[in-house]
VORO-477997 format. One record per atom (N, C-alpha, C): chain; atom name; x, y, z. Coordinates in pm, 1 decimal. Example, Ala and Ser with C-alpha at 12.3 -4.5 7.8 and 13.67 -1.06 7.14 Angstrom:
  chaine  atome        px        py        pz
       A      N    1319.0    -569.0     780.0
       A     CA    1230.0    -450.0     780.0
       A      C    1320.0    -330.0     780.0
       A      N    1285.0    -225.0     708.0
       A     CA    1367.0    -106.0     714.0
       A      C    1290.0       3.0     787.0
# end
This chain:
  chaine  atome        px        py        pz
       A      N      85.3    -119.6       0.0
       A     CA       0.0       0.0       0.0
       A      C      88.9     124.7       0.0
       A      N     126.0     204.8     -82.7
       A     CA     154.8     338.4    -145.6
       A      C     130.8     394.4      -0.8
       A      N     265.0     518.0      41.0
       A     CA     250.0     575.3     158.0
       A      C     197.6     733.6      76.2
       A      N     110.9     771.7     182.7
       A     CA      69.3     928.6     119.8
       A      C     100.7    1035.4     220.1
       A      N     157.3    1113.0     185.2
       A     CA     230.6    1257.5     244.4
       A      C     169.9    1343.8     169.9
       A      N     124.1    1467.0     286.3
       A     CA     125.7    1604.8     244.5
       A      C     221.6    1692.3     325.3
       A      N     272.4    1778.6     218.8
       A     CA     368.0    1854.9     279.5
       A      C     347.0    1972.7     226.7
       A      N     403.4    2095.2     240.8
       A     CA     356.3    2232.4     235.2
       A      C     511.7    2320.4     222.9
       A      N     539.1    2385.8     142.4
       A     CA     626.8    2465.9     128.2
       A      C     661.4    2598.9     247.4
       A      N     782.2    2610.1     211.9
       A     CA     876.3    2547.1     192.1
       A      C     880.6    2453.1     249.4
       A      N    1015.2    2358.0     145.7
       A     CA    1049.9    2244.9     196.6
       A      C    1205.7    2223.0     250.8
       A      N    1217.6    2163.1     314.1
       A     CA    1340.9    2143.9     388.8
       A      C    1427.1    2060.1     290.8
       A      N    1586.7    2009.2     331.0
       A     CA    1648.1    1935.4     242.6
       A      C    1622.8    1799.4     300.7
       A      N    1632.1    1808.0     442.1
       A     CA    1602.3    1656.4     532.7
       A      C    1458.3    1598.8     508.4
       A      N    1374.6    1690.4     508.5
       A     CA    1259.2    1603.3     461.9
       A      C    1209.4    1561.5     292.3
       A      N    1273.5    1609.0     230.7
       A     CA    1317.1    1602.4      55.0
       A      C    1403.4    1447.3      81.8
       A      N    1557.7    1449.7     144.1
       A     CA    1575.1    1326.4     142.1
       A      C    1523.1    1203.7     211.2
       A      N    1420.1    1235.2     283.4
       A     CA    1353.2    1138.8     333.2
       A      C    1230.4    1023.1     216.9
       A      N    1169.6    1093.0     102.2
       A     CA    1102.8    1040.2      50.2
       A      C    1164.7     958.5     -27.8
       A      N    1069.7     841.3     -78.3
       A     CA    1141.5     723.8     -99.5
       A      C    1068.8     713.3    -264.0
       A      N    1140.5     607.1    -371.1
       A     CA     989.7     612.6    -459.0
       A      C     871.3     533.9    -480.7
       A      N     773.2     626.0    -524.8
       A     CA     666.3     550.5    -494.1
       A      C     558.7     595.6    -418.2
       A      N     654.5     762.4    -316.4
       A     CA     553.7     738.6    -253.2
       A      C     457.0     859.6    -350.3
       A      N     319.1     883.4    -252.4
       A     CA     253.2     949.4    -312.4
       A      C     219.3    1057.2    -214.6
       A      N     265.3    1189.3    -291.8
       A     CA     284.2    1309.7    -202.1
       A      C     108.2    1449.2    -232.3
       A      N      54.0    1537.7    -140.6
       A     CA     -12.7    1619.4    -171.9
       A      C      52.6    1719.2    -124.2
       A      N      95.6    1821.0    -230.7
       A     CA     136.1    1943.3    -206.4
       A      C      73.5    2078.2    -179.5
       A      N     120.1    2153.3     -57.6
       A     CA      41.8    2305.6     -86.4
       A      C     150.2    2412.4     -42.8
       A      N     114.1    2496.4     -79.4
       A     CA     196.5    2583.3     -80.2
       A      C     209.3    2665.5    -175.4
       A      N     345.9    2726.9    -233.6
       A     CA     413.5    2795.9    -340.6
       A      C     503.0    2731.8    -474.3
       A      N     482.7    2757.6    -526.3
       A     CA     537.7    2650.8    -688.0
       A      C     553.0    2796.3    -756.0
       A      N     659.7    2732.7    -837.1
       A     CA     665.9    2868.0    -971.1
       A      C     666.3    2775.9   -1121.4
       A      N     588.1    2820.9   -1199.4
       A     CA     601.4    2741.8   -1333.7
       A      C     733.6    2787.1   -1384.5
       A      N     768.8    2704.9   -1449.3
       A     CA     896.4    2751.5   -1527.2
       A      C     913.2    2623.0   -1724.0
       A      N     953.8    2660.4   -1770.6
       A     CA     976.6    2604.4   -1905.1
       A      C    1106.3    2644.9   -1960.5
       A      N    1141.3    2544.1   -2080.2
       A     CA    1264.7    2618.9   -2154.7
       A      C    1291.7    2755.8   -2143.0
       A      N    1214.9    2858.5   -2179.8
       A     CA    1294.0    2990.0   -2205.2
       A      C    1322.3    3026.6   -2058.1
       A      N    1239.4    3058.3   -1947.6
       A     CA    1250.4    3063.0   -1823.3
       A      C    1385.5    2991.4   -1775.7
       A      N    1403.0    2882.6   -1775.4
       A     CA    1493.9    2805.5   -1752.5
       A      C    1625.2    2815.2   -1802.9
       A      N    1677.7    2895.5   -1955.3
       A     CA    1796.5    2977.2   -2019.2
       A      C    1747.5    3138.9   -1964.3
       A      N    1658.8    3185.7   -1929.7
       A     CA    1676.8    3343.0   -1849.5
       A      C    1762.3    3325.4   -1714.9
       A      N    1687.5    3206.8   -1604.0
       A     CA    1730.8    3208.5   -1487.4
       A      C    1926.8    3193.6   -1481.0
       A      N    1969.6    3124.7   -1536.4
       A     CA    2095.0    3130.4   -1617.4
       A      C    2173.2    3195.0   -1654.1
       A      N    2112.6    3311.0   -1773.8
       A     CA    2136.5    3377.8   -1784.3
       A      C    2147.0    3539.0   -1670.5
       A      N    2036.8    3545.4   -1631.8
       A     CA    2061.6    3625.3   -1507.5
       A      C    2114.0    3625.2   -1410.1
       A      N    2151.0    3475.4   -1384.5
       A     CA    2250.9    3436.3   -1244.9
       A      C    2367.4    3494.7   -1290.1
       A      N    2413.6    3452.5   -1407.9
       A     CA    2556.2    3516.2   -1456.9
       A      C    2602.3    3637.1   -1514.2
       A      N    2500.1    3738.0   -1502.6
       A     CA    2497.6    3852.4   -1488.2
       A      C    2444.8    3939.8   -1341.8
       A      N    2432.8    3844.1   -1254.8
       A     CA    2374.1    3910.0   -1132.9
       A      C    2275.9    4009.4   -1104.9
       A      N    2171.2    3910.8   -1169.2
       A     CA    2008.4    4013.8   -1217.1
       A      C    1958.6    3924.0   -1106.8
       A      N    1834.5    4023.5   -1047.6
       A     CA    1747.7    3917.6    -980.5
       A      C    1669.4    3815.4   -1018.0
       A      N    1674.9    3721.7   -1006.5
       A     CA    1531.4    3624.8   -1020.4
       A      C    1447.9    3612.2    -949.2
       A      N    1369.0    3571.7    -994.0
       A     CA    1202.4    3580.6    -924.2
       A      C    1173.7    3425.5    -855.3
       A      N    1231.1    3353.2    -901.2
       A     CA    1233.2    3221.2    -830.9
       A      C    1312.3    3231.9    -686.5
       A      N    1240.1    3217.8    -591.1
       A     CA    1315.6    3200.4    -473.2
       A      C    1400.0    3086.6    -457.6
       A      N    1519.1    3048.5    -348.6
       A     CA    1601.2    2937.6    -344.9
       A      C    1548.7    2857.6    -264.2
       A      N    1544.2    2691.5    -299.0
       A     CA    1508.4    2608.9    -284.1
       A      C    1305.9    2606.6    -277.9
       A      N    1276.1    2669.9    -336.5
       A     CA    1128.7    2665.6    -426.7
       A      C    1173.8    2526.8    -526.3
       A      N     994.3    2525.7    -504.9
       A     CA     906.4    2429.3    -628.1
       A      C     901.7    2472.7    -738.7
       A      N     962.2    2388.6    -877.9
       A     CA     950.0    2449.1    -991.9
       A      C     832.4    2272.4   -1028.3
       A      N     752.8    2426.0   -1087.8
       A     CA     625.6    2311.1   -1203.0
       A      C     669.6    2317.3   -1331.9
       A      N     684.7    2208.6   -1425.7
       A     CA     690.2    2216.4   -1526.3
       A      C     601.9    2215.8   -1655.8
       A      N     523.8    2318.4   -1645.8
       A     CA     379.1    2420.9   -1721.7
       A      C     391.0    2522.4   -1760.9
       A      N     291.7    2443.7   -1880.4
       A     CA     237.9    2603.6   -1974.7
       A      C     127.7    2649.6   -1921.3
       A      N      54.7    2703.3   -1820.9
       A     CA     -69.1    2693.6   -1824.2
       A      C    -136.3    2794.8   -1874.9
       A      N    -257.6    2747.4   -1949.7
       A     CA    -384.5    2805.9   -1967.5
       A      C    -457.6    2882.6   -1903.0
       A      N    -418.1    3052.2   -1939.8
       A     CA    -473.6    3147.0   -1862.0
       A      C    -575.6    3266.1   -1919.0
       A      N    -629.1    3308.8   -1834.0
       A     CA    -747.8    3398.0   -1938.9
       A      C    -764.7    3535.4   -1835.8
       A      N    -806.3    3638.9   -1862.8
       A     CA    -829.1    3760.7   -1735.2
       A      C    -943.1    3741.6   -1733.9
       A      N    -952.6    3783.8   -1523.7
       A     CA   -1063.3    3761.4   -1481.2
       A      C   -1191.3    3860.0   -1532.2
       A      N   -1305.9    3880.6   -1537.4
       A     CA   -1369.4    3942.7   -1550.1
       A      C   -1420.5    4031.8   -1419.9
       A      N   -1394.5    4004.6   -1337.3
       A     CA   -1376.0    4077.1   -1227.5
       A      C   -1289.9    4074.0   -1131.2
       A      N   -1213.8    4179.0   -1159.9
       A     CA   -1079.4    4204.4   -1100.0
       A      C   -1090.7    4240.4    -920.2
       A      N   -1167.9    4167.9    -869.7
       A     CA   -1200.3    4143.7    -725.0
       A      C   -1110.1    4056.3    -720.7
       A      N   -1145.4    3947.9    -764.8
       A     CA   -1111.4    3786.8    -771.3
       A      C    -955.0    3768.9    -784.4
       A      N    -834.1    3907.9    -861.9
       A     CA    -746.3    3901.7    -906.9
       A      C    -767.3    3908.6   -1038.8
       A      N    -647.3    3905.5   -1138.9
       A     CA    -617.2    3972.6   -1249.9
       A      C    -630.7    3836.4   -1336.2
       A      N    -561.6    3734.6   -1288.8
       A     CA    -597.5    3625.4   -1396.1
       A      C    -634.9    3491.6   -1338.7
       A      N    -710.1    3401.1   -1424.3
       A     CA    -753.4    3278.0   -1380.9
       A      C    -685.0    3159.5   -1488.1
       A      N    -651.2    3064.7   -1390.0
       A     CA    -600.1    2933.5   -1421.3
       A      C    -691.2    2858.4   -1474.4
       A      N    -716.9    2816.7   -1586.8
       A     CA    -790.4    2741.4   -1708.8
       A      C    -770.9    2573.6   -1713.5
       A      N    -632.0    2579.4   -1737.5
       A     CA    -563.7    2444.4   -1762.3
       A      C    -430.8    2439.9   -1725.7
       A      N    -372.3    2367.8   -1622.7
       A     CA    -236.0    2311.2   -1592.3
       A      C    -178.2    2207.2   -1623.3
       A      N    -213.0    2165.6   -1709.1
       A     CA    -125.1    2009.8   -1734.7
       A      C      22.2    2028.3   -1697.0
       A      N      80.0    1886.9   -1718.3
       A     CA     256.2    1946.8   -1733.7
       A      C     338.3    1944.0   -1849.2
       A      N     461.0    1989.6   -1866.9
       A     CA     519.1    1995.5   -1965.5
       A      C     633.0    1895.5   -1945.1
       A      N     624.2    1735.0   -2108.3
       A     CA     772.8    1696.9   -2073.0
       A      C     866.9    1748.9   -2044.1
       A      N     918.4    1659.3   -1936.1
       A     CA    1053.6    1711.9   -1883.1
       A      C    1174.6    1707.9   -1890.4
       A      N    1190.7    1592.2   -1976.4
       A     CA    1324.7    1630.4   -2097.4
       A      C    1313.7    1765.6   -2158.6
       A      N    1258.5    1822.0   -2192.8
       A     CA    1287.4    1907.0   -2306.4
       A      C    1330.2    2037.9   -2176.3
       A      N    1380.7    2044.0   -2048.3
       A     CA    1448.1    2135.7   -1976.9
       A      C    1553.0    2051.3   -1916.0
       A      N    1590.9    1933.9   -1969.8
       A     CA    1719.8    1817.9   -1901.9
       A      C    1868.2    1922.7   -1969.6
       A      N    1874.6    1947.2   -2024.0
       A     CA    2030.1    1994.6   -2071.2
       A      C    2052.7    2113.2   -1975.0
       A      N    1920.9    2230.0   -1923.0
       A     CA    1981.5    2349.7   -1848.8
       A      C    1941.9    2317.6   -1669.2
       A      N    1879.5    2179.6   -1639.3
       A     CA    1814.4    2198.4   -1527.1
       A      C    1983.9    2157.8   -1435.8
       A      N    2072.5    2080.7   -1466.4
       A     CA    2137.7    2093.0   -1358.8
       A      C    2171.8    2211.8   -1310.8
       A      N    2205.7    2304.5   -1409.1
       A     CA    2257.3    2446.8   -1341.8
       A      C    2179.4    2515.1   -1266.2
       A      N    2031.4    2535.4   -1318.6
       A     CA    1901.6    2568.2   -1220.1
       A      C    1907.4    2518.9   -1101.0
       A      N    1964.2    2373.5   -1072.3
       A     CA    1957.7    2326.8    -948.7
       A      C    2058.5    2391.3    -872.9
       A      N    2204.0    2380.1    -915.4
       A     CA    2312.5    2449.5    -846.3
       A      C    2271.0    2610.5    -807.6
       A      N    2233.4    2685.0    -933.9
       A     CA    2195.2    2790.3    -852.1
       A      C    2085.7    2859.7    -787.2
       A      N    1989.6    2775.2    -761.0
       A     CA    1856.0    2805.0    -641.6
       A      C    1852.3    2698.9    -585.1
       A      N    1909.9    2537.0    -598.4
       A     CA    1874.0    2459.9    -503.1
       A      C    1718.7    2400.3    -497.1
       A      N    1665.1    2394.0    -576.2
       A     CA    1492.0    2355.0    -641.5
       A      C    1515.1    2254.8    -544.7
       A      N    1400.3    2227.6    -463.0
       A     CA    1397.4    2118.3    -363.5
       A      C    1296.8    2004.1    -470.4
       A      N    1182.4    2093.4    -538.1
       A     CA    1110.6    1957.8    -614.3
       A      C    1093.3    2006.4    -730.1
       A      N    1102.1    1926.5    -820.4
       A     CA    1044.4    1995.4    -963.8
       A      C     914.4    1856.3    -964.7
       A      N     812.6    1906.4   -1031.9
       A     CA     688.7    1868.4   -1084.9
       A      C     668.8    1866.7   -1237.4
       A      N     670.0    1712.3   -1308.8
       A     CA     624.8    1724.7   -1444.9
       A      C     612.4    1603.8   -1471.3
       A      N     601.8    1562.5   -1632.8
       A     CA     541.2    1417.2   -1645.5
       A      C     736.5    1347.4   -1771.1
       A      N     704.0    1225.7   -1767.8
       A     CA     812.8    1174.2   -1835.0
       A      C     927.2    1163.8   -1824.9
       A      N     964.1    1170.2   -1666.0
       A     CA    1137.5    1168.0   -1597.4
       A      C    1253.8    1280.1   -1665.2
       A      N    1378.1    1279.7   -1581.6
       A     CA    1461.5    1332.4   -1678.5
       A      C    1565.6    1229.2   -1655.9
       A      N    1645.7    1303.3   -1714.5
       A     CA    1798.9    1171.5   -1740.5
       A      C    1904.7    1224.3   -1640.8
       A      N    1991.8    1111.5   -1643.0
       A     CA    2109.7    1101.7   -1560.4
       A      C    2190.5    1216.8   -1526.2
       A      N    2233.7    1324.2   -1558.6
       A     CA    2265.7    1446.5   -1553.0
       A      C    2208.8    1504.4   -1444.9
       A      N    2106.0    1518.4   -1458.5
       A     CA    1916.4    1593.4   -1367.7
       A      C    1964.7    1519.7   -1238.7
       A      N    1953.6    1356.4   -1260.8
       A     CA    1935.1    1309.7   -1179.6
       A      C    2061.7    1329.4   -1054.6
       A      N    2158.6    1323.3   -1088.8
       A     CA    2277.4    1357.0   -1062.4
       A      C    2282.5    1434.3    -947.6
       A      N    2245.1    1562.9   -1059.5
       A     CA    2194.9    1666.6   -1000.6
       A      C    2117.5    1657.8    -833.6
       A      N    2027.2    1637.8    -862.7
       A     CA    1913.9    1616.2    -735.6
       A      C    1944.4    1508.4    -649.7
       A      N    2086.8    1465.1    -685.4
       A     CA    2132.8    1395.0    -542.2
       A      C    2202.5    1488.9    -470.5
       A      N    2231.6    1558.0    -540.7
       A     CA    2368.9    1624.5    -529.4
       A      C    2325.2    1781.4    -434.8
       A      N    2217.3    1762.1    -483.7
       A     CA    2168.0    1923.0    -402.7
       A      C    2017.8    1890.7    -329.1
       A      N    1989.8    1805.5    -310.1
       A     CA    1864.8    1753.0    -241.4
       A      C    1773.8    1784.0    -314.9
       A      N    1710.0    1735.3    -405.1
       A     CA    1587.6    1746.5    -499.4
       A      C    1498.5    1608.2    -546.4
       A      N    1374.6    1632.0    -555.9
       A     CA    1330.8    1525.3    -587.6
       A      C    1218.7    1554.0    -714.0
       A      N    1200.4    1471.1    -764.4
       A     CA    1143.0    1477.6    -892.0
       A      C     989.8    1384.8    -846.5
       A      N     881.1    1475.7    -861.2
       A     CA     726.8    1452.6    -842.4
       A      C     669.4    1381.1    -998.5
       A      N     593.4    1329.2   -1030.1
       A     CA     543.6    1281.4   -1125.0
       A      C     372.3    1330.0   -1134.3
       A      N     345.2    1363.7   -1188.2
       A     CA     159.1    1399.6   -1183.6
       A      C     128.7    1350.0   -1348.5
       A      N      14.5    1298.3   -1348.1
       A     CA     -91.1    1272.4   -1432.4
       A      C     -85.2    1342.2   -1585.3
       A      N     -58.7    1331.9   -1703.0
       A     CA     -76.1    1420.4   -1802.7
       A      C    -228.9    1376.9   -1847.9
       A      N    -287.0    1475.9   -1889.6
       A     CA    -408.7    1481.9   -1965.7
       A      C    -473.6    1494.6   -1877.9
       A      N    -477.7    1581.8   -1781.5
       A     CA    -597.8    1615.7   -1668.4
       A      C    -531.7    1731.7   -1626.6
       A      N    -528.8    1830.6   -1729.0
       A     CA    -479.7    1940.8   -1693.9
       A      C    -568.6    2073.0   -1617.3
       A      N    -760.3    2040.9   -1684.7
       A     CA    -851.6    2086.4   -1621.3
       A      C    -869.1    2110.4   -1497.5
       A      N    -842.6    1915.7   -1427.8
       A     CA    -853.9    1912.4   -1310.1
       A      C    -771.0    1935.7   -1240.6
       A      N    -592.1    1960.2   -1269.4
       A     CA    -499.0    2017.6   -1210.5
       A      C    -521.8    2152.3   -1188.6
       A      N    -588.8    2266.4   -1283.2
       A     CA    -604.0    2412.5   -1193.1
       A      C    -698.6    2435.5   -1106.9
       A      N    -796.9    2311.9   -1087.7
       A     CA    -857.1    2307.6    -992.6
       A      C    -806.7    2324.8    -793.3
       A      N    -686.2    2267.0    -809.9
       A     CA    -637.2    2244.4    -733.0
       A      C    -500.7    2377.5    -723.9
       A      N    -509.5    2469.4    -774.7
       A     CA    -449.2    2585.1    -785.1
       A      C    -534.2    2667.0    -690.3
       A      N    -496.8    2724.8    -633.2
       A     CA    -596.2    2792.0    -502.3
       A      C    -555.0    2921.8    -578.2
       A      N    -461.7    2992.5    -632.1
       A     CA    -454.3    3173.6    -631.2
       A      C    -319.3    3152.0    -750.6
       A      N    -375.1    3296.6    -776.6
       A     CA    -216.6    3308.4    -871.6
       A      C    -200.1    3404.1    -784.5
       A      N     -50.0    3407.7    -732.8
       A     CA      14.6    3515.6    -662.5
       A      C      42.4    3645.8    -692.7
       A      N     163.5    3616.1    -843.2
       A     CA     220.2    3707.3    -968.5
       A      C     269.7    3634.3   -1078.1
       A      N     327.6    3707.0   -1173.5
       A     CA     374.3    3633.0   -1300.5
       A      C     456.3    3750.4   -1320.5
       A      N     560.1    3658.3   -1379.1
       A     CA     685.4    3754.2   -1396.1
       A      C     723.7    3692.7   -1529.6
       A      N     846.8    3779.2   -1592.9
       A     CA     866.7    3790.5   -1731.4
       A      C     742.4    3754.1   -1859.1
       A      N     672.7    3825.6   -1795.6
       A     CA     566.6    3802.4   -1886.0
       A      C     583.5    3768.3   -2087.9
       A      N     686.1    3896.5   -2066.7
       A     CA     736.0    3873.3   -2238.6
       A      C     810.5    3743.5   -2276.6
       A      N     800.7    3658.6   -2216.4
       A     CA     801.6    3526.0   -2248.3
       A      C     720.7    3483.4   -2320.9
       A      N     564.8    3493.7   -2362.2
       A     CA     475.6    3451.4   -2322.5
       A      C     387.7    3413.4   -2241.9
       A      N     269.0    3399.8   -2221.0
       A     CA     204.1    3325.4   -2080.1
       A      C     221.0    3201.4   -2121.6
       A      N     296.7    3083.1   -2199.9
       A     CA     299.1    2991.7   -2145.5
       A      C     426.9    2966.3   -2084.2
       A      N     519.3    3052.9   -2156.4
       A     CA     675.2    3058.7   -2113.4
       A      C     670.0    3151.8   -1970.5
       A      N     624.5    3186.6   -1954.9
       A     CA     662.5    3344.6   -1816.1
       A      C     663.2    3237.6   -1696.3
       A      N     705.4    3265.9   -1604.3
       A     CA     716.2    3225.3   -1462.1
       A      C     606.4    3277.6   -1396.5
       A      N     520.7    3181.7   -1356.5
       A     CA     398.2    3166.4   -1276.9
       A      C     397.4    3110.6   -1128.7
       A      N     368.0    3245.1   -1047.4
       A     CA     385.3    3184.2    -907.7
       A      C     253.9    3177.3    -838.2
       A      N     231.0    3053.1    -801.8
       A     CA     118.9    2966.4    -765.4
       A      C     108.7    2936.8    -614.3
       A      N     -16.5    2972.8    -575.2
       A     CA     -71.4    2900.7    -445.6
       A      C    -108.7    2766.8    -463.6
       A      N     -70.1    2643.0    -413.4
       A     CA    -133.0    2531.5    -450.9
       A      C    -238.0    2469.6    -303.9
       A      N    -302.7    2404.6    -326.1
       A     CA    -412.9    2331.4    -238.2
       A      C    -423.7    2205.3    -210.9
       A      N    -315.3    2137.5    -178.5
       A     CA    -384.5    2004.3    -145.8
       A      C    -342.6    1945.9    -283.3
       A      N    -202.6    1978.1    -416.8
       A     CA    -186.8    1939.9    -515.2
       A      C    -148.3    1831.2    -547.7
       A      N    -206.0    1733.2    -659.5
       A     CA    -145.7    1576.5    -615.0
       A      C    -317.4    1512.7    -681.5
       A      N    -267.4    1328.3    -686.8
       A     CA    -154.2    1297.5    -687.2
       A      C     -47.9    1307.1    -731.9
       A      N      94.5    1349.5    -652.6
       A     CA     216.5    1348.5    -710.2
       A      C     283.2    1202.4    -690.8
       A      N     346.7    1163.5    -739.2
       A     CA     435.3    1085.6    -721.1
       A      C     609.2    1047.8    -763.8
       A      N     676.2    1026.3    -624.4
       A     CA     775.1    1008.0    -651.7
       A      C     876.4     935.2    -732.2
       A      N     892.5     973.7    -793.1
       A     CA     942.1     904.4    -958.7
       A      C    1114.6     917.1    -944.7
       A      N    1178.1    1000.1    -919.5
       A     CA    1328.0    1029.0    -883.3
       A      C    1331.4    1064.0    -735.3
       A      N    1432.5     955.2    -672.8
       A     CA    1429.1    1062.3    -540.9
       A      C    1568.5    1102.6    -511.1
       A      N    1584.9    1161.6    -394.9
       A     CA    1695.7    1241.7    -394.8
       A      C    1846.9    1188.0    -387.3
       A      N    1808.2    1024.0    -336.6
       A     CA    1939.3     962.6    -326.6
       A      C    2000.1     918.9    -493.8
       A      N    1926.2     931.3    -584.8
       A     CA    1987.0     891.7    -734.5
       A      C    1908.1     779.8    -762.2
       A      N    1775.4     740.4    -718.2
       A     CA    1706.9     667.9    -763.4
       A      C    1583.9     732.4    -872.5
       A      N    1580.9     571.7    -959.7
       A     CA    1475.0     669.2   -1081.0
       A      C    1373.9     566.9   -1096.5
       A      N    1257.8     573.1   -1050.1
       A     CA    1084.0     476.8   -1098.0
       A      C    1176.2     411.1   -1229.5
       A      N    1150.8     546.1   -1347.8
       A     CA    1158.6     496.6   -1494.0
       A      C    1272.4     410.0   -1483.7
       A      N    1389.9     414.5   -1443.8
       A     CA    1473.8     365.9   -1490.2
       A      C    1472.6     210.5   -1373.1
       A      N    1387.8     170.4   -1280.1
       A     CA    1345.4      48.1   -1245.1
       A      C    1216.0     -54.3   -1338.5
       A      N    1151.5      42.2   -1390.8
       A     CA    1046.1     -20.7   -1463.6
       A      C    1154.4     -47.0   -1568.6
       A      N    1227.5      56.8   -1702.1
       A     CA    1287.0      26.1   -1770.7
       A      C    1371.1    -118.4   -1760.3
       A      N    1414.6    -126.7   -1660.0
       A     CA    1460.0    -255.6   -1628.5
       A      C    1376.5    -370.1   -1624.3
       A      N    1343.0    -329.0   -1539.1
       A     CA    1193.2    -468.7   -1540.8
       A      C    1115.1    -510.2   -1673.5
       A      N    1100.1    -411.8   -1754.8
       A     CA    1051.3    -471.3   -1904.7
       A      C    1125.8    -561.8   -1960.6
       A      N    1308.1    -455.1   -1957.7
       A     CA    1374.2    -561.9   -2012.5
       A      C    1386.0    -753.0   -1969.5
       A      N    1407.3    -731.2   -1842.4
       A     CA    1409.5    -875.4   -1752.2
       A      C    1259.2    -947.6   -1849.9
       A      N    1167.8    -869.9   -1827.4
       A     CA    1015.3    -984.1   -1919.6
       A      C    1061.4    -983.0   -2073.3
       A      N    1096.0    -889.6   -2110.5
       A     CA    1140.1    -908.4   -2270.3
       A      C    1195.1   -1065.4   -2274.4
       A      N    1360.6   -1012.1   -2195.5
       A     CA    1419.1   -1122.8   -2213.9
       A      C    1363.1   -1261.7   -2190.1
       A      N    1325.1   -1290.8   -2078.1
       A     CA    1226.1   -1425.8   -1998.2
       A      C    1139.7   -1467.6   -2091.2
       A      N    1067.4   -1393.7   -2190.6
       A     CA    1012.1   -1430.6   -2272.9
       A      C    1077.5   -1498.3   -2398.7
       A      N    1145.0   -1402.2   -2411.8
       A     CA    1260.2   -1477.1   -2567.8
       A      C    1316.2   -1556.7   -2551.6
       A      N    1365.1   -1620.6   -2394.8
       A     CA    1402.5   -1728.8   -2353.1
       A      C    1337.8   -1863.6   -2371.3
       A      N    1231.7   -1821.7   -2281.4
       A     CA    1125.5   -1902.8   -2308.8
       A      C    1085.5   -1951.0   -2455.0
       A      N    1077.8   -1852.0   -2547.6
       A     CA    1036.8   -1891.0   -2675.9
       A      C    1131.1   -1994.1   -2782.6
       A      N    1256.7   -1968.5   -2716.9
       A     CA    1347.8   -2060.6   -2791.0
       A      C    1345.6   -2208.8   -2762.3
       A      N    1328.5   -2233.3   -2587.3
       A     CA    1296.5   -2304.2   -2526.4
       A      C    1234.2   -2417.9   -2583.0
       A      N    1139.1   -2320.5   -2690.7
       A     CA    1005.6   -2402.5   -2710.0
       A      C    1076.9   -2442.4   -2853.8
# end
């Protein structure tokens, strides 16, 4: 039976290396979306000594999300539509440096990253969340507030989106912080039935 944790930002590094994989986490708190271009700005601004808007050791989500203005600016300025996540390879070549310089305690997205990443998030206490693709509806459900959004001229799907979350999840632990990877245990395990099978078949 799958252990379930909720935890709430910030997060610590001791309780980051405590999770194991597998398990299944509900998050609340503060998250910032971030994507490719976000992800070569933060980079870029570290090495020019510009501020960033990502605080150190924050939640990065990996989303475009679907946003629209409110019609009544009581409520705030914009509303969350759709959150799905964004594969997470396609930010594997710049995320180790992101990690070295803010220390991301979790990133959130779908489809693992590779050995590098992973590396990474032993190396600086990080763990890699897994959530659901194609229920992106029901993911801004679970968005309680948009805080702010910064670099907007990104785009809104590129800009950095900083999020109240509620109770977000299921997440699940897919990389954890000691250098373990879900994918890369299942990956294995297919192979082991591949093989057992082709064995078997010669057998015959």
């Amino acid at each position: 039976m799958e252990k379930k944790i909720r935890l709430s930002t910030p997060l610590e590094e001791e309780e980051i290396r405590k999770l194991q994989l597998g398990d299944v986490v509900y998050l609340s708190g503060d998250v910032y979306t971030a994507r490719d271009k976000a992800h070569h700005r933060i980079i870029e601004y570290e090495k020019r000594g510009e501020e960033i808007p990502i605080r150190k050791g924050a939640v990065i989500y990996h989303c475009g999300p679907l946003v629209r203005r409110q019609r009544s600016i009581d409520r705030g300025e914009w509303e969350i539509v759709a959150a799905g996540p964004t594969t997470s390879a396609r930010m594997d070549a710049v995320t180790p440096a992101v990690l070295e310089k803010l220390r991301i305690r979790a990133i959130i997205g779908k489809g693992g990253m590779g050995i590098p990443t992973r590396d990474a998030m032993c190396k600086y206490g990080c763990v890699y969340f897994a959530i659901t693709g194609g229920a992106a509806v029901l993911a801004a459900t679970q968005i309680k507030a948009i805080k702010t959004v910064y670099w907007e001229d990104l785009g809104m799907a590129e800009a950095v989106w900083h999020l109240l979350l509620d109770d977000f999840g299921p997440l699940v632990v897919c990389i954890d912080a000691n250098g373990n990877s879900l994918y890369e245990e299942i990956n294995e395990e297919a192979k082991r039935k591949v093989y057992d099978l082709s064995q078997s078949a010669i057998a015959k």
